[in-house]
C-alpha positions in Angstrom: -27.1 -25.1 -8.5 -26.9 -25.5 -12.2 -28.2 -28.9 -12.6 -31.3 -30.2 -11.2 -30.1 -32.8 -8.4 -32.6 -36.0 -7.9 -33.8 -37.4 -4.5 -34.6 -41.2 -3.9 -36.9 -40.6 -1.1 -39.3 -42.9 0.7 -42.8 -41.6 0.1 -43.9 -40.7 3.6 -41.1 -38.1 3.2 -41.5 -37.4 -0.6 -43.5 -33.5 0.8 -40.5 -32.5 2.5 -37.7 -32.7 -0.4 -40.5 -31.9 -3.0 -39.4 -28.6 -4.4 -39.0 -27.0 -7.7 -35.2 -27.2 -6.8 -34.9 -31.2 -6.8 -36.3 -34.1 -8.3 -38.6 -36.2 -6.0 -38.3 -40.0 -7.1 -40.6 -41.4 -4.5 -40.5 -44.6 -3.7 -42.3 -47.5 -1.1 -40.0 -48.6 1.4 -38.4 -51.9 1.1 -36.9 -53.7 -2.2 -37.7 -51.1 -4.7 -35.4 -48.4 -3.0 -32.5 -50.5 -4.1 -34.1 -51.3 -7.4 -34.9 -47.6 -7.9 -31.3 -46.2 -7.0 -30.0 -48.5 -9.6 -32.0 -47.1 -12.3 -32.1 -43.6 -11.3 -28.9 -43.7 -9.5 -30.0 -39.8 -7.7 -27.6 -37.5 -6.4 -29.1 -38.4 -2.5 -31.4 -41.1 -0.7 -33.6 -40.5 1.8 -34.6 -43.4 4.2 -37.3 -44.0 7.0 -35.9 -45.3 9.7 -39.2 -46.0 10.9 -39.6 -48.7 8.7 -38.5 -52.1 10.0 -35.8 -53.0 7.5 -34.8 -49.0 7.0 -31.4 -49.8 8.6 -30.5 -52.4 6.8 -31.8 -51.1 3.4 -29.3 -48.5 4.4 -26.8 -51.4 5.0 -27.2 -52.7 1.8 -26.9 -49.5 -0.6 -23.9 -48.9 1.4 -22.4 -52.5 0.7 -23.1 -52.4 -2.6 -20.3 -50.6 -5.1 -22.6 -49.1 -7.4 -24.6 -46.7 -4.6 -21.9 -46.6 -2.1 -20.7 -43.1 -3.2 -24.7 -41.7 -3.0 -25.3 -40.3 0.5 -28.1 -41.1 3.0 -30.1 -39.8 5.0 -32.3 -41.9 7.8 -35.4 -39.9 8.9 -37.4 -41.0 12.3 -40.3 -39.8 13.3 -40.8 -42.4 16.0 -37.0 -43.5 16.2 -34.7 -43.1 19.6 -32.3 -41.2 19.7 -29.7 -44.0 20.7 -30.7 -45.4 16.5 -28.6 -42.3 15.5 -25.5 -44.8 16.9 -26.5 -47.5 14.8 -27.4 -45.0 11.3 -23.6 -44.1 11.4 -23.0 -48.0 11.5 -24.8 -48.9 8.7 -23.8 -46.3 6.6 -26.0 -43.4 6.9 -23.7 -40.4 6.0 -26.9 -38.0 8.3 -29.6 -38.9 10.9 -32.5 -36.6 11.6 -35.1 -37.0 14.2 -39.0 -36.1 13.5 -38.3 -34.0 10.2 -41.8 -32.4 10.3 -41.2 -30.9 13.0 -38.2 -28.7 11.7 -38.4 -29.4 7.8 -36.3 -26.4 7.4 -33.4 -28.8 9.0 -33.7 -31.3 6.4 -33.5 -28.8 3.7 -30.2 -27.1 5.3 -28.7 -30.1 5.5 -29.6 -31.6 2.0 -28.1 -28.1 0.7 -25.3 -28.8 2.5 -24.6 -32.4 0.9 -25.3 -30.7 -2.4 -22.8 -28.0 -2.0 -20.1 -30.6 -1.2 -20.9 -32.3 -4.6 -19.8 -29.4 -6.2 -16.6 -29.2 -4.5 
């Protein structure tokens, strides 16, 4: 990866995408997600589904023109498994359960989205 790629992540998650190999924008759940992938506008966003208005956050980037084309990501630590249904639709392009317990998951799969960028 040539260029360094930027991650709008919620800040609960913000140790688990914080490498040397991406840029961490962390950011508190709620309004300033949408604010902040407007200014940043990063190559990936990474929501907590945990938070009560994480699926529709995710609703709303998706609806709007501007961040449609960014892919997302819904982390739950606490979510059900039957949630993974409604991440797909409201837009989520992934949905990963408890993330700190495989953290190695997470970062295969955000390579993955990555490599298809560069496709």
């Amino acid at each position: 990866m040539s260029a360094t790629k930027s991650i709008l992540v919620d800040e609960c998650f913000k140790s688990l995408v914080q490498t040397t190999e991406y840029r961490a924008i962390s950011v508190v759940a709620g309004r300033q997600i949408i604010e902040k992938a407007l200014e940043y506008q990063p190559d990936l966003i990474v929501l907590n589904a945990d938070q009560p208005d994480g699926f529709e956050l995710c609703q709303q980037l998706k609806h709007d023109s501007r961040l449609k084309p960014i892919p997302i990501i819904l982390l739950g630590k606490e979510t059900p498994l039957t949630n993974a249904i409604l991440a797909y639709k409201v837009g989520a392009d992934h949905f990963l359960i408890n993330p700190d317990n495989n953290p190695s998951a997470l970062t295969n799969l955000i390579e993955d989205i990555f490599s298809r960028q560069l496709i």
